[in-house]
N, C-alpha and C positions, 0 to 999 in steps of 0.2 A: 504499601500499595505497590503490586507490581506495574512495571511499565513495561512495554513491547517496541523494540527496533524492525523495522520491516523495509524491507524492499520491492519495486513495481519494477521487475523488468520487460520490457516491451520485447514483445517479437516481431513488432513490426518497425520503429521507430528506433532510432541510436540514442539511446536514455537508458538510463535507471533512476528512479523515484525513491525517496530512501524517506520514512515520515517516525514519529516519535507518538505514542497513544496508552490511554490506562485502558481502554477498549478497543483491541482490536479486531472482531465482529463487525461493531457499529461503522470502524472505522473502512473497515476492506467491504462491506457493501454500499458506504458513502463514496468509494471509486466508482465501485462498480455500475451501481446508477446514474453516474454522468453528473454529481454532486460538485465532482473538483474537476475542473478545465485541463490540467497539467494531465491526469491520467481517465479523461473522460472515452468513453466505448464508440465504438466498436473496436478497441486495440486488444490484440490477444497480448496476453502477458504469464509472464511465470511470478511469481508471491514468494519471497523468502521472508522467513521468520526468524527472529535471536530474540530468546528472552532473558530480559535483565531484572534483576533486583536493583531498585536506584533507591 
């Protein structure tokens, strides 16, 4: 199973968001919707991506 390393960085806020997902889809419009508090909207942000085989 692959897994995906990702980052939320804000461009509004001094953060970066770093989460661990076998979905990341499900996982970056469950931000996006204001699902998780830590990177809930209206924050503009930039998305990085690393994929890993674990």
């Amino acid at each position: 199973m692959s897994y995906y390393v990702y980052a939320i960085s804000s461009l509004e806020r001094n953060y970066i968001y770093v989460g661990l997902t076998s979905n990341f889809l499900q996982r970056f419009w469950s931000h996006q919707s204001g699902l998780n508090k830590t990177t809930k909207p209206p924050i503009l942000s930039e998305v990085f991506m690393e994929i890993k085989m674990l």
